[in-house]
N, C-alpha and C positions, 0 to 999 in steps of 0.2 A: 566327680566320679572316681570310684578305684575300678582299677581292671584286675580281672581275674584273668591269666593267662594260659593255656594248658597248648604248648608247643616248648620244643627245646629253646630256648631262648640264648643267645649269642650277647647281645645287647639287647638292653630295653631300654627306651631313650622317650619319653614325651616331650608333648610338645603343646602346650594350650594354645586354644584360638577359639574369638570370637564369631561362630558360624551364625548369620542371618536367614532367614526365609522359612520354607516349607519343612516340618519334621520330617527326618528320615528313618528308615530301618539301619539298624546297626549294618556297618559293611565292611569288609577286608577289601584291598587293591595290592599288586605287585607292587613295589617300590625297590626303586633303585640308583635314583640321582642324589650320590654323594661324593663330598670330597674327603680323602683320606690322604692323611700324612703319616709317615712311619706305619704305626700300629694305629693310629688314633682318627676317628671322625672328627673332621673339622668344620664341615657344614651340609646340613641337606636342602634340598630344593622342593617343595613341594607346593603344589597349588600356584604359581606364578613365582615364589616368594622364596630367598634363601635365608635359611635359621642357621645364625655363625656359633656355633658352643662357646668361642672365646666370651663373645658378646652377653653371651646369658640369656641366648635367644629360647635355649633348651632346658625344661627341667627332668633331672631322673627321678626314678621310684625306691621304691625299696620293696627287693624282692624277699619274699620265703615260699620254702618247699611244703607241700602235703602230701599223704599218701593215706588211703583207705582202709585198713584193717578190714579183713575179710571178716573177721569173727566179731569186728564192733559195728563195722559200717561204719564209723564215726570220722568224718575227716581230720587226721592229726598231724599238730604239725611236725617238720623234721628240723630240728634246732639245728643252727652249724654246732657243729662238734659233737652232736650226739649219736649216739649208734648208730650204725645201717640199717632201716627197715629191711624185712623181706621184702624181695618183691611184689606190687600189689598191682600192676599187672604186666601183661608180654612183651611190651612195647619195649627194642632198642636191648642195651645191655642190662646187664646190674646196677640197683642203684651204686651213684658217684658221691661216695663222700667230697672228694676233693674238689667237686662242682657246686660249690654251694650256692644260695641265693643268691647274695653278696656279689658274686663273679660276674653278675647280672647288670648289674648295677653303677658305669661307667660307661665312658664314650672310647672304650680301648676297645681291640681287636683281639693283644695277647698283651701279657701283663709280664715283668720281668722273662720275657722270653718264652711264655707258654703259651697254650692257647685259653682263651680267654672268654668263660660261657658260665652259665651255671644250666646244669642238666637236667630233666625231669626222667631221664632214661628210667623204667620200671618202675613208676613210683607214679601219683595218679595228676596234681597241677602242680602248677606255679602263682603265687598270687602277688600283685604288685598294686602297692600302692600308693599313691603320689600324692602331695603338698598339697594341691588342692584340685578344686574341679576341673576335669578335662575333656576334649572334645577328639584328641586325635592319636593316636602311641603307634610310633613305630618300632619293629621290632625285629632283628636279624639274627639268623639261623644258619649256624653253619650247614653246608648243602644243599640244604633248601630242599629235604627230601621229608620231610617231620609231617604228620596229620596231629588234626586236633580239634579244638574250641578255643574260642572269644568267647568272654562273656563282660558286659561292664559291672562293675556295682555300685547298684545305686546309689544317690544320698542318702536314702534311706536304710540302706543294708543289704537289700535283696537285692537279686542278680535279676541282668537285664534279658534277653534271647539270648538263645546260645547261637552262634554264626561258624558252624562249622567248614574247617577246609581239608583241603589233600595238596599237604605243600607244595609239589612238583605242578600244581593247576594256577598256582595264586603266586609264589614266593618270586621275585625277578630277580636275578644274579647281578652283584654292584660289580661286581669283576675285582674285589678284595679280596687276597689272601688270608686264608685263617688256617692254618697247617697242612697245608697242602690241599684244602677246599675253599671255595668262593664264599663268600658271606651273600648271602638271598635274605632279599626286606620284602616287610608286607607294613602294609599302612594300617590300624583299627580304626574306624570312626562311628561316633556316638552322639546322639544330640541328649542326651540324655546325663 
């Protein structure tokens, strides 16, 4: 599975596992049992089970940005280093060049002393895509105030349900600093 993201994303961290029994609908949970050192996630806890980063328990993705041209509709994407879109839609500030996918992309909190996210602020998702199939991605937001979509993508290409949320309903505060906000996780899961 690749996941399609569309929340601000702080970290995006997966995590494969082999889930057994009944298909489910795709689902979002709060999450919040991690361990942090300095700036850095050191291990989460999830389902009974703790995944150490040292250990290679975790894999990340690789994100990039899109946004929707009102005049094409055509989903494009925003290359780092390339122009700033217009905004394409209300949501949050102007788009952030200096937030790129990439900032996405790590078990850090802040990076040489910054804060440390890639944004989707004005501009329409975020898409990440991982190594290989996966069943679970967690994902942290600074505040934990962001609405949005999940969506997986398939093996095939096509996206899975959309599972919308209203982050302040879903996101659970880790009690992490991120510049002067908490970092709030939410779990994605997919059998798909």
């Amino acid at each position: 599975m690749k996941t399609q993201l569309l929340a601000t994303s702080l970290v995006v961290v997966l995590l494969s596992m082999s889930l057994c029994g009944q298909v489910r609908a795709d689902a979002l949970a709060g999450f919040s049992d991690i361990t942090v050192a300095g700036d850095a996630i050191v291990s989460l806890r999830h389902a009974g089970t703790e995944y150490v980063v040292a250990n290679g328990d975790l894999t990340l993705g690789t994100t990039t940005r899109w946004y929707i041209p009102v005049a094409t509709g055509v989903p494009t994407l925003w290359a780092e280093g390339a122009p700033t879109p217009a905004a394409t839609t209300t949501a949050g500030a102007p788009p952030k060049p200096e937030d790129p996918g990439s900032e996405g992309d790590n078990f850090l909190f802040r990076l040489n002393g910054a804060n440390n996210m890639s944004s989707l602020d004005a501009i329409n998702f975020q898409e990440t895509i991982f190594p290989l199939l996966t069943k679970t991605v967690f994902v942290f937001e600074r505040g934990g105030n962001d609405t949005g979509t999940f969506q997986a993508i398939l093996e095939d290409g096509s996206l899975g349900a959309p599972v919308a949320f209203n982050g302040p309903s879903v996101y659970k505060d880790t009690g992490a600093d991120v510049g002067g906000q908490h970092a709030f996780g939410v779990v994605f899961t997919t059998d798909v």
